[in-house]
NUBAKOL-173290 format. One record per residue (C-alpha): residue number from 1; x, z, y. Coordinates in nm, 4 decimals, m for minus. Layout:
+-----+----------+----------+----------+
! pos !       xx !       zz !       yy !
+-----+----------+----------+----------+
! NUM !        X !        Z !        Y !
...
+-----+----------+----------+----------+
***
This chain:
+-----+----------+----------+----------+
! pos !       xx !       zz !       yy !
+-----+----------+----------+----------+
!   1 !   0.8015 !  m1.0657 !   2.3470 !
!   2 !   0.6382 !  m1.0325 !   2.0196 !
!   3 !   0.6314 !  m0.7359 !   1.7990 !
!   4 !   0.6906 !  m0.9158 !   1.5176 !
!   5 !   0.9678 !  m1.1471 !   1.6318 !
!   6 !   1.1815 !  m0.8012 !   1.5074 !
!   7 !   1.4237 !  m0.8272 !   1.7796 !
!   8 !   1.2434 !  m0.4934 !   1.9497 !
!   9 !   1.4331 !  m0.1215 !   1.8163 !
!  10 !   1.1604 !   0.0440 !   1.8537 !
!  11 !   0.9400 !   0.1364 !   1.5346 !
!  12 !   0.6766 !   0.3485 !   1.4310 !
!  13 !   0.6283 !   0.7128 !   1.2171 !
!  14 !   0.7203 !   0.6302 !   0.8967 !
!  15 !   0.6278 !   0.9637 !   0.6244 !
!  16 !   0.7547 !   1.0384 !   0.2917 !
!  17 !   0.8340 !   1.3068 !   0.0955 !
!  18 !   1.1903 !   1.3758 !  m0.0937 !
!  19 !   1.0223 !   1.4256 !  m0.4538 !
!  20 !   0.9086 !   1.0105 !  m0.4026 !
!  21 !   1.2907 !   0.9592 !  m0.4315 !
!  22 !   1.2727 !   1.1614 !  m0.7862 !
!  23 !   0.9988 !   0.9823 !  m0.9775 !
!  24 !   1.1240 !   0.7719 !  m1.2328 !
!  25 !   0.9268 !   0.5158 !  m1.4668 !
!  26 !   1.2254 !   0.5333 !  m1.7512 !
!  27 !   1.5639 !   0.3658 !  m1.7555 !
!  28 !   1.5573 !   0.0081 !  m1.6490 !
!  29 !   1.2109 !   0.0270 !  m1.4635 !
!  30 !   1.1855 !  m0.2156 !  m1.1880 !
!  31 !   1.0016 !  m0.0304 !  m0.9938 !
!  32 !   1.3193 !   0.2354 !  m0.9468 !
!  33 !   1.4017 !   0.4837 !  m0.7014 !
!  34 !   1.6745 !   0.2558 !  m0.5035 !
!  35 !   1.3400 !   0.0699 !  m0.4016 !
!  36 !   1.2725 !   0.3987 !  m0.1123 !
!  37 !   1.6526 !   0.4489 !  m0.0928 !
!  38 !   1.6769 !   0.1106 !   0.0544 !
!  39 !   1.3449 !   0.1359 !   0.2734 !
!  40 !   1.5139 !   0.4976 !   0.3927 !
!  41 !   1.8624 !   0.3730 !   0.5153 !
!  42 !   1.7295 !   0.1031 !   0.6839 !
!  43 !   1.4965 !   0.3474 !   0.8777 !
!  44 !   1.7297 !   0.5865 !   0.9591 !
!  45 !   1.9520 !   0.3218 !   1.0693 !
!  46 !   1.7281 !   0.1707 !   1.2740 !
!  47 !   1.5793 !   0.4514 !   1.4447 !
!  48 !   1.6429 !   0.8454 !   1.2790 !
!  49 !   1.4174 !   1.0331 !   1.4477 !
!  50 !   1.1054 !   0.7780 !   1.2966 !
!  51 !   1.1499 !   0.8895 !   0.9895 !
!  52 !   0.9350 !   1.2138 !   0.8539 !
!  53 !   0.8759 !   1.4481 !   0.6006 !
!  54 !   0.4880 !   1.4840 !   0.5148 !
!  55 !   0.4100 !   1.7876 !   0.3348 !
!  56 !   0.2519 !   1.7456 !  m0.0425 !
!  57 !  m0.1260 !   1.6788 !  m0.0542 !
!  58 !  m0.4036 !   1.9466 !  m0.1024 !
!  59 !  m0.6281 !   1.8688 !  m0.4106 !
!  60 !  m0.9720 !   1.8125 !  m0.2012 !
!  61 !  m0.8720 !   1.4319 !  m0.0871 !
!  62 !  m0.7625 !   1.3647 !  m0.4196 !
!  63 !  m1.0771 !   1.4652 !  m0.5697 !
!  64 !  m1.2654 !   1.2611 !  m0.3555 !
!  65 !  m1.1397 !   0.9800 !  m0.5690 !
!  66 !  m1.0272 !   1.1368 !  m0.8985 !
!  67 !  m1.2011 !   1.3673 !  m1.1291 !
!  68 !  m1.0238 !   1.7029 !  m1.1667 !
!  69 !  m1.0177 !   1.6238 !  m1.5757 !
!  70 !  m0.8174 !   1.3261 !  m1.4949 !
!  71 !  m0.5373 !   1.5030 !  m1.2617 !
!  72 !  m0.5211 !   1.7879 !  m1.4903 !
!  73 !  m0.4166 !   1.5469 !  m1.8276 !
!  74 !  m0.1979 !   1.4207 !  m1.5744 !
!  75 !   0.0000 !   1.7055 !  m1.4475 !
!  76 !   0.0184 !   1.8447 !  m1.7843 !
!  77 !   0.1633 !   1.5322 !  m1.9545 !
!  78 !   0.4166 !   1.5350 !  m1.6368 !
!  79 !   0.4773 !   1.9233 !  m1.6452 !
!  80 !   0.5520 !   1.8751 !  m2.0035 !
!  81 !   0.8375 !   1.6122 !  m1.9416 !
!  82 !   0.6012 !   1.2817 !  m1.9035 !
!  83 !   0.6759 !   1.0041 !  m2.1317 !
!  84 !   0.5119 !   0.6195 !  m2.1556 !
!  85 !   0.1546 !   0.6682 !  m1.9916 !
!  86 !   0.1021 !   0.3015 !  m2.0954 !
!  87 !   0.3060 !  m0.0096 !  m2.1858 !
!  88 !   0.4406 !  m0.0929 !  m1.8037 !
!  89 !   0.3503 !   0.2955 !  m1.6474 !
!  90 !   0.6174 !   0.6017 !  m1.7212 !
!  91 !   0.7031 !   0.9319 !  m1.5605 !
!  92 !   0.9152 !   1.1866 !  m1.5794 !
!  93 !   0.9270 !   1.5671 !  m1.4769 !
!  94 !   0.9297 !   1.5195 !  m1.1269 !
!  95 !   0.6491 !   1.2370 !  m1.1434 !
!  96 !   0.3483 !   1.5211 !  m1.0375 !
!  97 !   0.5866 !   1.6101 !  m0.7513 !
!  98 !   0.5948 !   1.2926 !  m0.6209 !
!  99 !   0.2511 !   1.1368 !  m0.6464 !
! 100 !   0.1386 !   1.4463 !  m0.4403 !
! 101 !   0.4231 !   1.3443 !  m0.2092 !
! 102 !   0.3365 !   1.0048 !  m0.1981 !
! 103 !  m0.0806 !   1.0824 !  m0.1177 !
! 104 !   0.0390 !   1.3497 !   0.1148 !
! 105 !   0.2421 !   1.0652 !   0.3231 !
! 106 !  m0.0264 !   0.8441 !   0.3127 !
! 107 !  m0.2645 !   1.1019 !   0.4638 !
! 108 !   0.0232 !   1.2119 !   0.7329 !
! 109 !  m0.0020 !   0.8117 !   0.7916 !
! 110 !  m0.3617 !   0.7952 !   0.8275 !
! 111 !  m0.3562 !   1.1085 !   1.0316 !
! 112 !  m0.1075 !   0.9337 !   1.3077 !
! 113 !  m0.3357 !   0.6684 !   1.2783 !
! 114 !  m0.6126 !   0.8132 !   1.3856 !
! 115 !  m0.4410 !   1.0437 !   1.6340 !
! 116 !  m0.3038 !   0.6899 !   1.8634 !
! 117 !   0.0292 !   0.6144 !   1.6545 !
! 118 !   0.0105 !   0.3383 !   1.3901 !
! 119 !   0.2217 !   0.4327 !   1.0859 !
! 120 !   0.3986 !   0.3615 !   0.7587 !
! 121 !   0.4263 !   0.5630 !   0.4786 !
! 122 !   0.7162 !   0.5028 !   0.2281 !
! 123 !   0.6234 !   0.6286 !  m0.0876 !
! 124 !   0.6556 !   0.5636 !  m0.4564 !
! 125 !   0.4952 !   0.5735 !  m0.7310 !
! 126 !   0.2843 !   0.3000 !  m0.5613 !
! 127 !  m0.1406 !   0.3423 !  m0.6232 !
! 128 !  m0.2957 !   0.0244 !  m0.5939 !
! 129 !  m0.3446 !  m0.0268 !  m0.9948 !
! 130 !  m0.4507 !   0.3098 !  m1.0646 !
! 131 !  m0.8151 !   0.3460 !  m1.2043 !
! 132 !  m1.0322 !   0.6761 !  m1.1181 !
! 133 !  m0.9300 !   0.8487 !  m1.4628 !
! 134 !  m0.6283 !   0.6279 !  m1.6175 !
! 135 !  m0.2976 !   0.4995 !  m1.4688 !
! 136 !  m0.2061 !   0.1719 !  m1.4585 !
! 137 !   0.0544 !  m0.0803 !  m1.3536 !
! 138 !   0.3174 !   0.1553 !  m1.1868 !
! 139 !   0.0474 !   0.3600 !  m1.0612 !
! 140 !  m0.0778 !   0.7226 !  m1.0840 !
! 141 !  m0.3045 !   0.7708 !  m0.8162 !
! 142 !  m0.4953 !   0.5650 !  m0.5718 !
! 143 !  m0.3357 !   0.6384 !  m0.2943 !
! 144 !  m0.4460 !   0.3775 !  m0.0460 !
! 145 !  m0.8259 !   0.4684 !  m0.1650 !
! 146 !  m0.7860 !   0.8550 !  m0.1109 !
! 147 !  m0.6673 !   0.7604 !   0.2416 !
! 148 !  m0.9974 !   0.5706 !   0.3096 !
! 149 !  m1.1611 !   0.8489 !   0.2393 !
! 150 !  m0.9768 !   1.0327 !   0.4520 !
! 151 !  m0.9879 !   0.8292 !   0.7695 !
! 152 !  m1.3780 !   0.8416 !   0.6712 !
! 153 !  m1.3848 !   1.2213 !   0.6610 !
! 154 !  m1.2273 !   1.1887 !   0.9525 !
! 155 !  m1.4503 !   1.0077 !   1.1645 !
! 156 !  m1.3683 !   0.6017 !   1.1003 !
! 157 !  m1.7149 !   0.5166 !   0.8912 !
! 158 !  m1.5928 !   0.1536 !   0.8211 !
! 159 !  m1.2572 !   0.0954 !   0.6380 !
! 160 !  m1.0966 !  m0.2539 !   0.5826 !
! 161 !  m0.8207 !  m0.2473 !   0.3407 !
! 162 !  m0.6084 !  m0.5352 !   0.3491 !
! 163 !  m0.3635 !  m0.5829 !   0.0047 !
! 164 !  m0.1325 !  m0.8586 !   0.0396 !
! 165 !   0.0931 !  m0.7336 !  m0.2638 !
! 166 !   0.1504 !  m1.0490 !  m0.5325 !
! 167 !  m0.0516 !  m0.8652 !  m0.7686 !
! 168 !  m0.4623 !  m0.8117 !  m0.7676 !
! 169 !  m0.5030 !  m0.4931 !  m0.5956 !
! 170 !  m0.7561 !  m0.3994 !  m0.9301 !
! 171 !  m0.7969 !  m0.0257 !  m0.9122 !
! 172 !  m0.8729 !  m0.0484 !  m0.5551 !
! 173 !  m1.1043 !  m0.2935 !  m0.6084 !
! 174 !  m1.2747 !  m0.0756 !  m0.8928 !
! 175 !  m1.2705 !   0.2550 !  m0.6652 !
! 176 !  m1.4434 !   0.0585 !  m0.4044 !
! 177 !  m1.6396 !  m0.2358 !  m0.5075 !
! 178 !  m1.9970 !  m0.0210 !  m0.4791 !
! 179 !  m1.9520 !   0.1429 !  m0.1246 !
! 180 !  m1.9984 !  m0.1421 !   0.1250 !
! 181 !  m1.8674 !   0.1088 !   0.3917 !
! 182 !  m1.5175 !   0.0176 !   0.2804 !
! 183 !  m1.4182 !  m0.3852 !   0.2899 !
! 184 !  m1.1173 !  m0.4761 !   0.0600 !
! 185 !  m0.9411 !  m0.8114 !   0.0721 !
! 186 !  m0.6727 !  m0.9117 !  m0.1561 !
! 187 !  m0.4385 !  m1.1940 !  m0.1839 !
! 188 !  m0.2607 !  m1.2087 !  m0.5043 !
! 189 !  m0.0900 !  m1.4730 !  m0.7674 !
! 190 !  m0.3036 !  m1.6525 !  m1.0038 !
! 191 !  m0.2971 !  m1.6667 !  m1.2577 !
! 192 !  m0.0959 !  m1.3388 !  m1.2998 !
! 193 !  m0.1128 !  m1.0314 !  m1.4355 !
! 194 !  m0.3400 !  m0.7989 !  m1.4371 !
! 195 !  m0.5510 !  m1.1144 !  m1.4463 !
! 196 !  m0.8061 !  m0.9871 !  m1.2157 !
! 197 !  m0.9606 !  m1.0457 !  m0.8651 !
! 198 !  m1.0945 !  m1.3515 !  m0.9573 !
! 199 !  m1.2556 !  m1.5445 !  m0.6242 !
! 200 !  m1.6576 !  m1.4676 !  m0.7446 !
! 201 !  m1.5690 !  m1.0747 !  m0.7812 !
! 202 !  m1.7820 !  m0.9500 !  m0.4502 !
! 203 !  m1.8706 !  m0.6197 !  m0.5370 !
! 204 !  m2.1508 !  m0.5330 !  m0.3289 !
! 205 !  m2.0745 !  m0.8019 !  m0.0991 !
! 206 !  m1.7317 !  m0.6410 !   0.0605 !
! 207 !  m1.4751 !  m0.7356 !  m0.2163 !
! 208 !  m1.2849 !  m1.0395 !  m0.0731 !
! 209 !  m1.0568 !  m1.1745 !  m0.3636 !
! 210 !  m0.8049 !  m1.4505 !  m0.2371 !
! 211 !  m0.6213 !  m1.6035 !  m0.5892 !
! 212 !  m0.3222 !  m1.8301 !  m0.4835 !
! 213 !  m0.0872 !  m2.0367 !  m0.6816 !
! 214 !   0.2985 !  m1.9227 !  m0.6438 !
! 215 !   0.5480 !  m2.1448 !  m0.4583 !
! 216 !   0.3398 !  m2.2700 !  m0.1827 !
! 217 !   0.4840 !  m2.2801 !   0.1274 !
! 218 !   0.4638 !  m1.9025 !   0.2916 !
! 219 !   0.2647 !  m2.0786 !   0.6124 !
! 220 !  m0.0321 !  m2.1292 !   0.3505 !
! 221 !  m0.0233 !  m1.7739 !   0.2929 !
! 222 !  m0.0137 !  m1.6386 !   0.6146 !
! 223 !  m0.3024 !  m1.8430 !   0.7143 !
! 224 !  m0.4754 !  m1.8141 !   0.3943 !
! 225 !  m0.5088 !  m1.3894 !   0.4080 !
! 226 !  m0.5887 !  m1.4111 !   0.8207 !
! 227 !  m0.9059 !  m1.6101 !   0.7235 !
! 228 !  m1.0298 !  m1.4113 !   0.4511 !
! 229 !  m0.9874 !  m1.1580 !   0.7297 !
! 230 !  m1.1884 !  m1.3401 !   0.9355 !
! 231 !  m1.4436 !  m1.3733 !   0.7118 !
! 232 !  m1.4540 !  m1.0260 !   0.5785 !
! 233 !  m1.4812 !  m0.8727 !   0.9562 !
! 234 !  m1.7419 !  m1.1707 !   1.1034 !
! 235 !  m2.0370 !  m0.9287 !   1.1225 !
! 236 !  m1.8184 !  m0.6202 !   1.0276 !
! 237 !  m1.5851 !  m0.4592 !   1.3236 !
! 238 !  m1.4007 !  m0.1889 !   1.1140 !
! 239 !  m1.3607 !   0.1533 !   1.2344 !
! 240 !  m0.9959 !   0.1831 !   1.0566 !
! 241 !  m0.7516 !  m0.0961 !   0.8883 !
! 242 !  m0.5216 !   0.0488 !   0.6167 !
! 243 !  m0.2382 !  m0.1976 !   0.4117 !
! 244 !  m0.1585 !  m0.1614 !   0.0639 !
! 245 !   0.1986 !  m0.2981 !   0.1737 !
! 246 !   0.3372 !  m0.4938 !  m0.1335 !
! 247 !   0.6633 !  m0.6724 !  m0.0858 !
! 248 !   0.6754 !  m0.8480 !  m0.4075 !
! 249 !   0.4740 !  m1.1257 !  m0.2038 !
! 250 !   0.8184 !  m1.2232 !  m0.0679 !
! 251 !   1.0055 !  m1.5376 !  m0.1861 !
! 252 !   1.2929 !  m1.4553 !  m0.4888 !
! 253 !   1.0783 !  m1.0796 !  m0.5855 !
! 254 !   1.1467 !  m1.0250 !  m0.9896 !
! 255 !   0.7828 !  m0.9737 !  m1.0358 !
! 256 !   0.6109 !  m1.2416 !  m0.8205 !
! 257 !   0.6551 !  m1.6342 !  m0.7144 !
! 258 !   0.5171 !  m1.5908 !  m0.3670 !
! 259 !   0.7409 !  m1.7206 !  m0.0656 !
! 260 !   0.6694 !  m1.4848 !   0.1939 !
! 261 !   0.9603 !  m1.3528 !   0.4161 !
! 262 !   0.9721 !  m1.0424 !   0.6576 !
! 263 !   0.8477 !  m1.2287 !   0.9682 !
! 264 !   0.5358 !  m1.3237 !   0.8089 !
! 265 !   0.4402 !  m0.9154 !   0.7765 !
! 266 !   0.5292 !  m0.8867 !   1.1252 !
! 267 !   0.2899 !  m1.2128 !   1.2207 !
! 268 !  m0.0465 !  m1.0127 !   0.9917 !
! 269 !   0.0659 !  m0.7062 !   1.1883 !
! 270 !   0.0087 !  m0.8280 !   1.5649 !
! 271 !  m0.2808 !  m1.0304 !   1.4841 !
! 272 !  m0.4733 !  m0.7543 !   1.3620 !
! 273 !  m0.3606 !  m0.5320 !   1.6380 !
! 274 !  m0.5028 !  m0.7950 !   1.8669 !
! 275 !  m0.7579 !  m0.8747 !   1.7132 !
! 276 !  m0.8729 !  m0.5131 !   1.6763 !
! 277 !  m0.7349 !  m0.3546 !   1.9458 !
! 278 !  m0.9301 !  m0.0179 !   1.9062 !
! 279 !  m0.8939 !  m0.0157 !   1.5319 !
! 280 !  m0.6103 !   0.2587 !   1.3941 !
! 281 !  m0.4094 !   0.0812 !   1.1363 !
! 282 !  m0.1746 !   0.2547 !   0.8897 !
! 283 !   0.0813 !   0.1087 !   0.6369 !
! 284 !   0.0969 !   0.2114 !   0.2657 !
! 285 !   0.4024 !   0.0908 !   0.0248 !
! 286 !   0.3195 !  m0.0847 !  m0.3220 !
! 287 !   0.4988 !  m0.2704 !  m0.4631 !
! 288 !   0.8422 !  m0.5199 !  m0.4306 !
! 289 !   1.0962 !  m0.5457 !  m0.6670 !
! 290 !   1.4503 !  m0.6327 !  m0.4599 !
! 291 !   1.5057 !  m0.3275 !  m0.2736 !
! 292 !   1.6973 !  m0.4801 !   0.0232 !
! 293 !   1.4426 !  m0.7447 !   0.0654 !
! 294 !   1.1807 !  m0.4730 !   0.0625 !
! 295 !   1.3862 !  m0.2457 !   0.2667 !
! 296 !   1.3568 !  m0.6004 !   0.4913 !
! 297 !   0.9737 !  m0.6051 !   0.4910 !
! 298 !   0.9712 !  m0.2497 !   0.5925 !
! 299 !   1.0994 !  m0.3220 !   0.8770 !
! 300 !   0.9463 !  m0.5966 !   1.0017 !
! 301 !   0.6460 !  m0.4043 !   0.9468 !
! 302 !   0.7229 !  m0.1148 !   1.1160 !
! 303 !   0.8387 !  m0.2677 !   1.3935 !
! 304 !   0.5059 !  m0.4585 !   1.4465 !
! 305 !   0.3350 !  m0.1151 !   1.4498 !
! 306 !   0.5711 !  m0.0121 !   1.6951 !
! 307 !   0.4201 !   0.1467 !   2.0281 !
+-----+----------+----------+----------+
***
């Protein structure tokens, strides 16, 4: 049986962290708390005990990727209340809370990892947008590029990131586009905002941009991201794989015209685990706009990284 035929109850650590469930971007937002509610029932229905609180994170990983004059703007502007960061990006008083929460999962994540037990971490505000020293796009921090570092510090030299959110991955691909220890492939609409990752943007040769039109049928997709896999990993085995997990790639999200459904996740999931069998692999959330369909890709994804 397949892992990712989702019939299996079994399902891997997933970490959060209860301030994620108290960020909000201001009234209306899509990108709204009932997004991890969703993901959270459908966990603890599925399987309670899978479900874990990660402490906060420590400021060293962050600064690895962030310049302390950055994060401290930040958690005073937060501290203070928080308020419109920039035209799509808000916060509120528990928004500092939270993005420590949400870095702190995604290192508990890569930790399991690492340690034998793939893992998810459901977390908001989501980090694939954010720049070193400005947010961006929903995002505060880059939390899928502090937890590269991470598995680095930890041992795992080469990092492939795979983003397969509807949106260009663009402060991960800014964070990372000069280190050639860290490969980043990302599938996202075009043309659509932020109107970047453009097919010629290499970096130093381990940026692999994959722009595709909305509405095609999902199989196009599925095969499209495997082979820019392939290509990224030909003469490159990576020590670690982490997913910036975006399920507005799925067909009828509010932010995207992909036509992806849960099954596909599950498909990317065991391929990579067979493919590289020795290779820890972690989950991060991004984005995805219709919280039962994302609480849907959750877990097809976590029960692909399933023991």
């Amino acid at each position: 049986m397949s892992r990712a035929d989702g019939q299996s109850g079994a399902i891997c650590p997933v970490f959060s962290h209860p301030a994620c469930f108290e960020h909000s971007a201001g009234s209306g937002h899509p990108e709204a708390p009932a997004r991890l509610q969703a993901v959270k029932a459908a966990i603890i229905a599925a399987a309670p005990a899978a479900w874990h609180a990660a402490p906060v994170a420590p400021a060293a990983p962050i600064l690895r990727v962030h310049p302390a004059e950055y994060l401290d703007s930040l958690e005073a502007f937060i501290r203070q209340g928080g308020g419109r960061l920039d035209a799509d990006t808000g916060a509120n008083a528990r928004s500092w809370d939270a993005a420590l929460g949400a870095v702190g999962a995604a290192l508990a994540a890569v930790h399991s990892s690492l340690e034998g037990r793939p893992a998810f971490a459901a977390i908001r505000p989501p980090g694939h947008h954010a720049l070193a020293d400005r947010p961006m796009g929903f995002c505060l921090l880059g939390n899928i590029v502090i937890a590269s570092r991470e598995a680095q510090a930890l041992g795992a030299d080469r990092v492939l990131i795979v983003d397969w959110d509807v949106h260009h991955g663009n402060g991960t691909q800014a964070l990372v586009e000069s280190d050639p220890s860290i490969r980043f492939i990302s599938m996202h609409q075009w043309p659509h905002w932020p109107f970047s990752g453009a097919a010629n943007e290499c970096g130093a040769g381990n940026v692999f941009n994959l722009p595709m039109r909305a509405g095609l049928a999902p199989q196009r997709y599925v095969e499209a991201l495997w082979g820019s896999v392939m290509a990224a990993t030909r003469d490159w085995r990576p020590d670690a794989i982490l997913i910036s997990a975006g399920f507005d790639s799925m067909q009828g999200d509010l932010l995207g015209g992909f036509t992806l459904e849960p099954e596909h996740y599950g498909v990317w999931i065991d391929r990579l685990r067979t493919e590289f069998p020795d290779a820890p692999l972690a989950a991060l959330l991004e984005g995805g706009y219709v919280p039962s369909r994302v609480a849907d890709g959750v877990l097809a994804v976590v029960r692909a990284l399933a023991p």
